[in-house]
C-alpha positions as CSV (number, residue, x, y, z in Angstrom):
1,X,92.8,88.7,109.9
2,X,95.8,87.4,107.8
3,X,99.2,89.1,108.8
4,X,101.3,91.2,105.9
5,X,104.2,92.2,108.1
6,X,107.1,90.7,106.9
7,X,109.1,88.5,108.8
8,X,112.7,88.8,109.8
9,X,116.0,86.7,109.9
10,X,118.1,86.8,113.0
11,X,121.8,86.5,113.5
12,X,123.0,83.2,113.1
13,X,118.7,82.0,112.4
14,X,118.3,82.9,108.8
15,X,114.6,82.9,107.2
16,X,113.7,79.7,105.6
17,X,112.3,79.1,102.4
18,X,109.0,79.1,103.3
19,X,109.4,82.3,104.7
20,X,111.1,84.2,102.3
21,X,108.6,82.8,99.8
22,X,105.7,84.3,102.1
23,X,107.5,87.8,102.2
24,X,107.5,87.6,98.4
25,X,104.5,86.8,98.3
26,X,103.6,89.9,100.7
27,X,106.0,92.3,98.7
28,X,104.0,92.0,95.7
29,X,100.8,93.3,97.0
30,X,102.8,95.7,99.3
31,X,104.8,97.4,95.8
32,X,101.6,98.0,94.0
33,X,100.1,99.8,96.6
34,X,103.2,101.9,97.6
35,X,103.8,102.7,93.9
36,X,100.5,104.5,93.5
37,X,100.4,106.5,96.8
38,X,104.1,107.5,95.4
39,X,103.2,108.7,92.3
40,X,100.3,110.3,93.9
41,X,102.3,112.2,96.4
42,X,104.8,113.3,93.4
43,X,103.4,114.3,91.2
44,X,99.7,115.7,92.3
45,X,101.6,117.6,95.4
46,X,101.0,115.7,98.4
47,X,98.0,113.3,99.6
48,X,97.2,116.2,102.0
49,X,93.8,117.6,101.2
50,X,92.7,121.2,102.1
51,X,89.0,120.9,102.1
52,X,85.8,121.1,104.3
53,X,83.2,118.8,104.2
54,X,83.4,114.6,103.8
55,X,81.8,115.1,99.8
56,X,84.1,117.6,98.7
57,X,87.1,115.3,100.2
58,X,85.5,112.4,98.3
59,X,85.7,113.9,94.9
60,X,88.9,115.1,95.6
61,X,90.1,111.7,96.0
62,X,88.0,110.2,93.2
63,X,89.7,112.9,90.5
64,X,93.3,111.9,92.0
65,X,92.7,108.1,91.7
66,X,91.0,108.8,87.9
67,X,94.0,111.0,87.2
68,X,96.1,107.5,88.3
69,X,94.6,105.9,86.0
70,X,94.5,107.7,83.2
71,X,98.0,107.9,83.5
72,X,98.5,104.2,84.2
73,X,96.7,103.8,81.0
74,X,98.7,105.7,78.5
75,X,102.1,104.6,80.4
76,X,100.1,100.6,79.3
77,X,99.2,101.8,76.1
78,X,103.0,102.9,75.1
């Protein structure tokens, strides 16, 4: 299991470089995840999901993430 928790400077023990370049390194995956659950809960009204039954919730889930990217696409094609 690899950690992605960031790691944090101290007072008066700062991060070194090394570190700062693995929370970079971290940060990137971290943004592009974060990005799409934010747009998701914007602007298709919440990740809550008012259904019964594990199908239904899966093809609820499977129009919001094709809605994503059809949106991702036209923002790429721009």
């Amino acid at each position: 299991m690899i950690n992605k928790i960031h790691e944090k400077g101290y007072k008066n023990k700062p991060l070194t470089e090394e570190q700062i370049a693995n929370n970079n390194l971290k940060s990137k995956t971290r943004v592009r995840v974060e990005h799409i659950f934010g747009f998701m809960e914007r602007s298709m009204n919440g990740m809550y999901i008012w259904s019964v039954g594990m199908p239904r919730a899966t093809a609820i889930i499977g129009l919001m993430n094709l809605t994503y990217n059809i949106f991702r696409y036209e923002q790429l094609m721009r």
